[in-house]
C-alpha positions in Angstrom: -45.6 21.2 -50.5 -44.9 17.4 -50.8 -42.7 15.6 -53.0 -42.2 11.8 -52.7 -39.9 9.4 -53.9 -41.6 6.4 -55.1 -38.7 3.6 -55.0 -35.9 2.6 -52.7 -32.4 2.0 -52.8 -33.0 -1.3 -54.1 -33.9 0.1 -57.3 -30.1 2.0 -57.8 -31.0 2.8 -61.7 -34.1 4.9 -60.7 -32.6 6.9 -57.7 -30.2 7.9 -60.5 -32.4 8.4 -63.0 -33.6 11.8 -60.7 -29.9 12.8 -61.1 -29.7 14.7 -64.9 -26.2 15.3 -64.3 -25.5 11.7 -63.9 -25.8 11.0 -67.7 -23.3 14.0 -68.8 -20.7 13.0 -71.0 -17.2 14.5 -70.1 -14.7 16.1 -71.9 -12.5 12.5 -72.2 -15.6 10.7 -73.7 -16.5 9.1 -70.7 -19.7 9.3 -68.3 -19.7 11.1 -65.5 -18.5 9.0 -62.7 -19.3 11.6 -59.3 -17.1 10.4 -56.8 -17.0 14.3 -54.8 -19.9 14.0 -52.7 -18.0 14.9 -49.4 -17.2 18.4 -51.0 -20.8 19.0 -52.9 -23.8 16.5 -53.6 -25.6 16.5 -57.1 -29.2 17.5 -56.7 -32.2 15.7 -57.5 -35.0 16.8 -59.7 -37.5 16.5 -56.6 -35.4 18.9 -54.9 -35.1 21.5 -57.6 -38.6 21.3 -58.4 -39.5 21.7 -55.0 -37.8 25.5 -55.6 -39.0 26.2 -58.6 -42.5 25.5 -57.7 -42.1 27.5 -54.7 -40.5 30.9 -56.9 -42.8 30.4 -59.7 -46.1 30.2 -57.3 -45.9 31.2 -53.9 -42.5 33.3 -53.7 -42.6 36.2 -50.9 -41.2 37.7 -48.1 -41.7 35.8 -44.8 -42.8 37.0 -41.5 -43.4 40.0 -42.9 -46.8 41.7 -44.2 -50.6 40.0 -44.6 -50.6 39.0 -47.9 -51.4 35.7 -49.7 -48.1 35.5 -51.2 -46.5 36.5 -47.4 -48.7 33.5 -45.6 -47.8 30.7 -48.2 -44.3 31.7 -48.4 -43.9 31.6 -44.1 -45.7 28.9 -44.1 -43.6 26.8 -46.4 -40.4 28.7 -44.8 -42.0 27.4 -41.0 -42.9 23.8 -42.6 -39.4 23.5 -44.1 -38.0 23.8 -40.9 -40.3 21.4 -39.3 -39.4 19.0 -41.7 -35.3 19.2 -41.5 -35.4 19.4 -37.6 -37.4 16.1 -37.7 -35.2 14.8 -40.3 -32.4 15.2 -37.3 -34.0 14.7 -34.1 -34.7 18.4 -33.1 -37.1 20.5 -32.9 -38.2 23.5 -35.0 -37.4 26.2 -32.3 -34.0 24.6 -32.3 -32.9 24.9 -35.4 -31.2 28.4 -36.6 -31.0 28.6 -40.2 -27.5 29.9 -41.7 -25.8 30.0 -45.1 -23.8 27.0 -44.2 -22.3 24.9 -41.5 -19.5 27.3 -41.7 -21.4 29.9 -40.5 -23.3 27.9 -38.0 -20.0 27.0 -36.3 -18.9 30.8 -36.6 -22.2 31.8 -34.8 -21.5 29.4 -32.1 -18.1 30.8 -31.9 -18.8 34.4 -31.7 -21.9 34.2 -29.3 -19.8 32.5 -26.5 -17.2 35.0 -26.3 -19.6 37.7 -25.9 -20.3 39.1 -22.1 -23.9 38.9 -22.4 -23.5 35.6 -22.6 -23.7 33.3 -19.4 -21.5 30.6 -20.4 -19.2 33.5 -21.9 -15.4 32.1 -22.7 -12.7 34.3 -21.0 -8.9 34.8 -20.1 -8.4 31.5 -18.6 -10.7 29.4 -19.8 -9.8 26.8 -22.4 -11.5 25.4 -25.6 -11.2 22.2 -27.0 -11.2 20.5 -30.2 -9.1 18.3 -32.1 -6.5 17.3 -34.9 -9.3 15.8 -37.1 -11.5 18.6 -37.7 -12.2 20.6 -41.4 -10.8 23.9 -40.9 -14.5 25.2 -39.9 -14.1 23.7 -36.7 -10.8 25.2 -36.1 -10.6 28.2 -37.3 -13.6 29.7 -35.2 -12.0 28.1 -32.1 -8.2 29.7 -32.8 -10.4 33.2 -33.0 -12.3 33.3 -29.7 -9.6 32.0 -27.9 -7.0 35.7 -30.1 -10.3 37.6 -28.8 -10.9 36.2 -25.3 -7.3 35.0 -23.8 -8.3 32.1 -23.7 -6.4 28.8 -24.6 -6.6 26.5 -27.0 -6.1 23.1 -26.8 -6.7 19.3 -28.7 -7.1 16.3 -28.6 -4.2 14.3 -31.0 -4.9 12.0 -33.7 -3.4 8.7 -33.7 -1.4 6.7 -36.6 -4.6 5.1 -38.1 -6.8 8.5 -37.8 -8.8 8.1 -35.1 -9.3 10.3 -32.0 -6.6 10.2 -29.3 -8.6 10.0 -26.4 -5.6 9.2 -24.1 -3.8 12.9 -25.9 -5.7 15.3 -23.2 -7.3 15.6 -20.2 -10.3 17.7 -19.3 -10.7 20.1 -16.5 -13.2 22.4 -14.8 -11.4 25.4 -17.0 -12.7 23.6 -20.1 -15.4 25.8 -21.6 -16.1 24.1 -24.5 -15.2 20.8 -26.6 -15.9 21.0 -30.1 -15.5 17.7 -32.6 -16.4 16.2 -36.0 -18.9 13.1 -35.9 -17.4 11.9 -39.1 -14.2 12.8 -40.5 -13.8 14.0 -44.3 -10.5 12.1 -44.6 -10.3 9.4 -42.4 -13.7 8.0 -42.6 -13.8 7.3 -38.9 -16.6 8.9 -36.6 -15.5 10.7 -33.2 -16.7 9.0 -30.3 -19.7 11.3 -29.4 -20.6 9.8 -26.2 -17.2 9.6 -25.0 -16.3 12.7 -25.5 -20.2 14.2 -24.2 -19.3 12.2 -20.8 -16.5 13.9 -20.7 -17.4 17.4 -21.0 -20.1 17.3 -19.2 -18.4 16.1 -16.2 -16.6 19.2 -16.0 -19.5 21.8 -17.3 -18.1 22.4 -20.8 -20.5 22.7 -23.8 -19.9 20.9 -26.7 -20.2 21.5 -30.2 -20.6 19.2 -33.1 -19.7 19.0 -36.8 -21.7 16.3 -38.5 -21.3 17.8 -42.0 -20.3 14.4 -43.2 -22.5 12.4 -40.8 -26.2 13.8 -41.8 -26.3 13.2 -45.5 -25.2 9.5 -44.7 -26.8 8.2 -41.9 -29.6 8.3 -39.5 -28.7 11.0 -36.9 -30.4 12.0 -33.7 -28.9 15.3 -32.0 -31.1 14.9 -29.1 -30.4 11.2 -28.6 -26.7 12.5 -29.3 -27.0 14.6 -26.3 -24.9 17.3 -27.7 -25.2 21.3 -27.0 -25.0 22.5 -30.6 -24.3 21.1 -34.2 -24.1 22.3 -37.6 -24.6 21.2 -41.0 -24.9 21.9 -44.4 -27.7 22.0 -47.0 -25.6 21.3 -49.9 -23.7 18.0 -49.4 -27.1 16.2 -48.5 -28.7 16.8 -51.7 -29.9 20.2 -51.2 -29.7 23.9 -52.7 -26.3 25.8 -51.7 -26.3 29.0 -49.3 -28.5 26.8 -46.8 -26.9 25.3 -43.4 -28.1 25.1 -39.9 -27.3 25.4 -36.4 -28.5 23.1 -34.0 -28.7 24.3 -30.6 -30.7 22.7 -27.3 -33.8 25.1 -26.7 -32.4 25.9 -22.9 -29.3 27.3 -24.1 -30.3 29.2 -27.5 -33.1 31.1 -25.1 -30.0 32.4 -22.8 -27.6 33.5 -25.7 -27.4 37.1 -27.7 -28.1 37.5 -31.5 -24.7 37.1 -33.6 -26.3 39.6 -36.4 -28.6 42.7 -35.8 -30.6 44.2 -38.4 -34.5 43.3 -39.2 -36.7 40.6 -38.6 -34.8 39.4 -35.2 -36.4 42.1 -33.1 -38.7 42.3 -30.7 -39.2 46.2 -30.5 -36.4 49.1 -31.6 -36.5 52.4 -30.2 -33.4 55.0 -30.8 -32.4 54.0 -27.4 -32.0 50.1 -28.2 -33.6 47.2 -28.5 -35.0 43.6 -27.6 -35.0 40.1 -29.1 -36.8 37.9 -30.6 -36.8 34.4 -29.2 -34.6 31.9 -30.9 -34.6 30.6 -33.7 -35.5 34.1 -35.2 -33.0 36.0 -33.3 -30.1 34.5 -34.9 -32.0 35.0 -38.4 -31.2 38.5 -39.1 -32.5 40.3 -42.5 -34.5 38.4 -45.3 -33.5 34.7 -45.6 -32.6 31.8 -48.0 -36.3 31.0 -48.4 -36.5 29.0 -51.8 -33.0 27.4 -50.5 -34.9 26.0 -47.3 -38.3 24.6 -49.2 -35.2 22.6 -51.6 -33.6 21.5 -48.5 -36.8 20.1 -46.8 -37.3 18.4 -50.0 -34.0 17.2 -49.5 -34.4 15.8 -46.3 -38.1 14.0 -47.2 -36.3 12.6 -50.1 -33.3 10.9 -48.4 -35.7 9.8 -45.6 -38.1 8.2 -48.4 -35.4 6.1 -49.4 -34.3 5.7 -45.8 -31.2 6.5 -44.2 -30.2 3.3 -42.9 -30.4 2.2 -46.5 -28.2 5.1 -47.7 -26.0 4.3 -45.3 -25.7 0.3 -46.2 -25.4 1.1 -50.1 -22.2 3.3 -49.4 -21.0 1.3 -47.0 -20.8 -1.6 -49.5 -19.0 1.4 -51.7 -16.2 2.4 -49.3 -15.6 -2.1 -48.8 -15.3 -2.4 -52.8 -12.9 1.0 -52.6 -10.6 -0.8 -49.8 -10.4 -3.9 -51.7 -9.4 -2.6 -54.8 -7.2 -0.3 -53.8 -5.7 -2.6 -51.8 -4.5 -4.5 -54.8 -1.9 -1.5 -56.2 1.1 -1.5 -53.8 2.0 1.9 -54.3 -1.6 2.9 -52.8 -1.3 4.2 -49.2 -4.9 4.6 -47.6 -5.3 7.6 -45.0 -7.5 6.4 -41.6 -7.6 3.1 -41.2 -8.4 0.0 -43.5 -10.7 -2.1 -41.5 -13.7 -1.6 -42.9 -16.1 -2.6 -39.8 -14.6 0.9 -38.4 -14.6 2.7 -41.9 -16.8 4.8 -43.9 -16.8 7.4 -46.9 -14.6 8.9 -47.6 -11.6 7.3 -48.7 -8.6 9.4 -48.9 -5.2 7.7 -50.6 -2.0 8.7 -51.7 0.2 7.0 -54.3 3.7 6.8 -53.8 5.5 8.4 -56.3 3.1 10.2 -58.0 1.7 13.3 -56.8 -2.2 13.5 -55.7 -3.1 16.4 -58.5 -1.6 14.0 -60.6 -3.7 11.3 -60.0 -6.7 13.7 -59.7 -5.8 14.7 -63.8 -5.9 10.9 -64.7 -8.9 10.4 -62.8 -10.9 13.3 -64.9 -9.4 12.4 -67.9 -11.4 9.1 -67.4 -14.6 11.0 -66.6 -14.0 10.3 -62.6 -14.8 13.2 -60.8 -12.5 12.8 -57.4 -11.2 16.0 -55.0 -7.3 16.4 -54.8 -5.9 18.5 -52.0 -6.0 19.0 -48.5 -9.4 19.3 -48.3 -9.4 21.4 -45.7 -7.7 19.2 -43.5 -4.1 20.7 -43.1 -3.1 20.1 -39.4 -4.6 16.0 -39.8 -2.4 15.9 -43.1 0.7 17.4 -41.7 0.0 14.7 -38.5 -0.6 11.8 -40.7 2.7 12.8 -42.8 1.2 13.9 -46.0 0.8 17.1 -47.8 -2.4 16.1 -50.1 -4.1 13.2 -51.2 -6.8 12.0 -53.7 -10.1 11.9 -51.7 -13.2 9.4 -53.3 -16.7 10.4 -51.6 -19.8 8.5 -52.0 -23.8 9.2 -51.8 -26.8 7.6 -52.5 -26.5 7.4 -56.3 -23.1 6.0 -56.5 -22.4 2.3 -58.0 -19.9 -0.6 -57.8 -19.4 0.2 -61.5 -17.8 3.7 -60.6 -15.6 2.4 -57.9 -14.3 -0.4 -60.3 -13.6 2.9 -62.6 -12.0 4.8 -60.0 -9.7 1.9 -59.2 -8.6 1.5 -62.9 -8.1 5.0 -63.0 -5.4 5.1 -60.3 -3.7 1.7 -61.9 -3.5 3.7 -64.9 -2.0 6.3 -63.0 0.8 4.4 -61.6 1.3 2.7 -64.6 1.9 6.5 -66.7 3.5 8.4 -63.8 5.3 5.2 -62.1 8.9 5.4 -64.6 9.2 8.3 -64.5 
């Protein structure tokens, strides 16, 4: 199934016009301004016509039976994953399909602290990660080190968001070092091949969440040279209930299934059973199949217009955000300001006026903005804050909506500020 995109980036009206939902009118009156995409992307009609087409024509079981409708859904399933493996520098066989990135760090998670594993985490051993990450790069870690004994430890975050490289020091008990490539707060990206260096000189995997680093630019996970990754269908334009686990071909061969059932066997007999080779031993029971032929579409769409494009557009975005912002005193900016080491998002708070506060003003106006922690609580209670208004970009974002969202917050400070 193919589905081009005829124009680039250059042409901002026409990527939008494959948006419907940019032209809704909101309660207030005003059009839609979609400033949220770090928490959910809008869809384009390429991609939802890429699943429909598939339900409506070809829509069957995979891997499973020798029917027509069995061999065009597989092979649209198979090609799907072709295509969003290329799209990040893997391939196929290395790519584990999941229902989001939450999951995919969860799998990774889970299969290290199990004894069939040969890079199993134990009493002793210690895993890594640090005060930046979402709480799905956390959470999982604060589990297998309850169920192993292990300990857990991180790397700080200094003043203006970044990593604290200098916070923590590596050694041959570290298992694993898991990190964000892009922060959904600060804006800055972890040093990747710092922190590779430095788990591999003392044999620790490492784990990366590029959640906020796929949809946005062009990423390589082999170049990258990490162990695993994960990332999500749904903030890069694509269906929901569709992530993926990136893991290096080596390593997924050695590991054991996270869930059993059908479809990730090899042969079952009431005495046990064997595997299938990855990626179809950590794809247990029927899968997201429409939700992968959307995603592929996803990724050919984005790649159409070009990455490095996408990434220069919002780029120009996050500059027009600091500089406007920058003009209402009251407006503290989270991560740091300097936009040569800054992307999307851009999380603020105003003094004085309370983020959900902000957030209400902001929809009132028809700007759609997320108010919160956003997931972030340990990297909110470092930076001194308890929530903050959060502006995200993508591809189909404009100057025009910035200059809105900025308005927005003046008018804020202006209703909230006396009182």
């Amino acid at each position: 199934m193919t589905v081009s995109v005829e124009h680039k980036l250059t042409d901002l009206e026409r990527v939008r016009a494959d948006f419907p939902i940019l032209g809704r009118i909101m309660r207030g009156g005003q059009r839609l301004a979609y400033l949220d995409s770090g928490a959910t992307s809008q869809k384009p009609v390429q991609v939802l016509d890429a699943e429909r087409q598939f339900l409506t024509t070809s829509n069957g079981a995979v891997h499973r039976g020798a029917h027509q409708l069995m061999e065009e859904a597989t092979d649209a399933f198979e090609q799907g994953r072709a295509d969003i493996a290329a799209f990040v520098g893997a391939q196929p066989d290395e790519l584990v399909f999941t229902k989001n990135a939450t999951e995919a760090l969860n799998v990774v998670s889970y299969v290290l602290g199990d004894d069939r594993s040969p890079c199993v985490v134990g009493s002793g051993d210690v895993i890594v990660t640090t005060e930046l990450e979402h709480h799905a790069n956390l959470v999982p870690w604060q589990e297998l080190a309850r169920r192993t004994g292990a300990t857990l430890r991180w790397y700080g975050v200094t003043d203006d968001g970044h990593i604290d490289l200098d916070s923590l020091v590596l050694d041959e008990r570290t298992k694993v070092v898991a990190f964000t490539h892009h922060s959904n707060v600060t804006g800055t990206g972890g040093p990747v091949a710092e922190l590779v260096d430095r788990a591999k000189a003392v044999g620790a995997l490492t784990v990366l969440d590029a959640c906020q680093s796929v949809p946005h630019q062009p990423v390589d996970f082999g170049a990258l040279d990490v162990d695993f990754a994960a990332f999500s269908g749904h903030k890069m334009l694509g269906p929901t209930g569709i992530g993926a686990l990136y893991g290096r071909a080596e390593l997924l061969r050695t590991l054991p299934p996270f869930l059993t059932g059908g479809s990730m066997i090899e042969t079952v007999t009431m005495d046990g059973a064997t595997y299938a080779p990855p990626p179809q031993r950590f794809e247990a029971g029927t899968q997201m199949i429409s939700q992968v032929v959307g995603l592929a579409a996803a990724t050919r769409y984005l790649g159409d217009i070009g990455m490095a494009e996408i990434q220069a557009h919002e780029h120009e975005l996050v500059i027009a955000t600091l500089d406007g912002l920058a003009e209402i005193p009251q407006v503290r900016i989270l991560g740091p300001t300097d936009p040569a080491v800054r992307r999307s998002p851009v999380a603020f708070v105003v003094d004085g006026v309370h983020a959900h506060d902000v957030g209400q003003v902001l929809d009132d106006e028809g700007v759609a903005v997320r108010v919160g922690h956003h997931c972030t609580a340990p990297l909110h209670r470092r930076l001194g804050v308890t929530a903050t208004v959060r502006a995200s970009f993508a591809v189909y974002n404009t100057l025009a909506e910035v200059h809105r969202l900025v308005a927005g917050v003046r008018r804020a400070v202006e209703f909230f500020g006396d009182r």
